[in-house]
Structures are given as structure tokens and as C-alpha cells.
C-alpha positions in Angstrom: 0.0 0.0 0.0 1.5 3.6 -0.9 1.9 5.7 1.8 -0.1 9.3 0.5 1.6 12.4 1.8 -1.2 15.4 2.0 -0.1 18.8 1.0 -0.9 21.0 3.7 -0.5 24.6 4.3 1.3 26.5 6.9 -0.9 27.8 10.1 -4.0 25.8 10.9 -5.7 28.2 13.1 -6.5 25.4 14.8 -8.7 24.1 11.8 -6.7 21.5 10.1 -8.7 20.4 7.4 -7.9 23.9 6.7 -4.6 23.0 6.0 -5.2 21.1 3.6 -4.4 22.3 0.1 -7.4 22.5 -2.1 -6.6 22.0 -5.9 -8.4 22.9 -9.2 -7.7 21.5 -13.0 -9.8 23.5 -15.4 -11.1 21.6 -18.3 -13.4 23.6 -19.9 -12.4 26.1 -22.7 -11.8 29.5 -21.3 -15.0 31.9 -21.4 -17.3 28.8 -21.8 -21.0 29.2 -20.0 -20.0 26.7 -17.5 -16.5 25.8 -16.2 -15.9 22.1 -16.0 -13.3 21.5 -13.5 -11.6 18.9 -11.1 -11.3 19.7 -7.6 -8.8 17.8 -5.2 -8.7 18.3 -1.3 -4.8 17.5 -0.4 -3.9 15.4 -3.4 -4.4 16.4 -6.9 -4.6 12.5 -7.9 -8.0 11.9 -5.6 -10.6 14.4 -7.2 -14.0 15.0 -8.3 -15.4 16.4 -11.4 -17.2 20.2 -10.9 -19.9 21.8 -13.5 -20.6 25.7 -12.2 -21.7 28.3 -13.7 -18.8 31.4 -13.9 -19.6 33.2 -11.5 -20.5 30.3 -9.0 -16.7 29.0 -10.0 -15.0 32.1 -9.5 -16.8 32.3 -5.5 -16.0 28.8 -5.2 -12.3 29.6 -5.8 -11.9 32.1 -3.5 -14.1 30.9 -0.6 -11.7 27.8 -0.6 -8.6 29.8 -1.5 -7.4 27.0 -4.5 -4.1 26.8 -5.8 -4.3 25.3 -10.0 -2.5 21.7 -10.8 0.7 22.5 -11.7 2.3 21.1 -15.4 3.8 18.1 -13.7 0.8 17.2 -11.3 -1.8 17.5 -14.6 0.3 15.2 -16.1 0.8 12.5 -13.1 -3.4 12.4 -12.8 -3.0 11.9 -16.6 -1.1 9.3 -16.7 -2.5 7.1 -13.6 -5.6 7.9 -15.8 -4.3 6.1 -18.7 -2.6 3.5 -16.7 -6.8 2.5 -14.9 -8.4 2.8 -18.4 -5.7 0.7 -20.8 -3.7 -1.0 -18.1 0.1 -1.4 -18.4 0.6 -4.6 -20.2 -2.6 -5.3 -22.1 -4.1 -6.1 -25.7 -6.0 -2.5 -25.3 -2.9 -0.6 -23.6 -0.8 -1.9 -26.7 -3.3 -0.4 -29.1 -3.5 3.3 -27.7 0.0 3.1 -27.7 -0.1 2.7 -31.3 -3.4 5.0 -31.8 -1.1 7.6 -30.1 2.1 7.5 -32.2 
């Protein structure tokens, strides 16, 4: 089992789910009607998927003070992505490989 290390904040305030570091991954195109987003609570590889309106989105951000994936963290959640949906050493793994070239 891996052992998860939580990015947390400095100062709790004696609040420490406050701590926690609260990601978002924006997936829709910029200035669409609704932003389509994934929103992580400590670690940007456990998160949900988010439909809001703009304006709901942007008061979302700022009420729980989010920090965006960075490069390297989108592309970890991508990758364990394509690891759950083709596996590693499989028929279908194989073919995307080759789709992708």
C-alpha cells in the first residue's frame, strides 16, 4: 500500500482540514457558459469532477482559496488515468500506444 503524503498549508488556526491544500484542474475552454473542473482536497490525484456556472466558479475559488495543478501534477493524474483505463501490459494498452504515435 502507498503511503499518501497530503499537501498541507502553513498555520492551521486550529482548523486543520484547513490545512489542507485545495486543488483545481480546469477543463473547460476558457469563457465557456459553465467551467468544467476537477477539484482535489490534499492530493491532486484523488478528485472529483465540478460543473458551475462562472460566477458560481469564481466564489467557489476564492471561498476555498485553491491553488491550480501545476504542469507536472496534470500530467501525473493523466497518466495514472491512462494507466486505470488501458492497463500497463494489455491487448487495449498496446493499441492506444499505437493509436497515439
Amino acid at each position: 500500500m502507498t503511503n499518501v503524503q497530503l499537501q498541507t498549508r502553513s498555520g492551521d488556526n486550529g482548523k486543520p482540514f484547513e490545512r489542507l491544500v485545495k486543488f483545481i484542474r480546469v477543463r473547460s475552454p476558457e469563457g465557456a457558459r459553465f467551467v468544467e473542473f476537477d477539484f482535489a482536497i490534499g492530493d491532486p490525484s484523488l478528485f472529483v469532477e465540478l460543473v458551475m456556472p462562472q460566477g458560481a466558479f469564481e466564489h467557489f475559488c476564492r471561498k476555498n482559496d485553491v491553488v491550480h495543478m501545476t504542469d507536472e501534477q496534470m500530467q501525473a493524474v493523466d497518466a495514472e488515468m491512462e494507466k486505470w483505463r488501458y492497463g500497463e501490459e494489455t491487448l487495449m494498452a498496446h493499441n492506444h500506444d499505437r493509436a497515439t504515435q
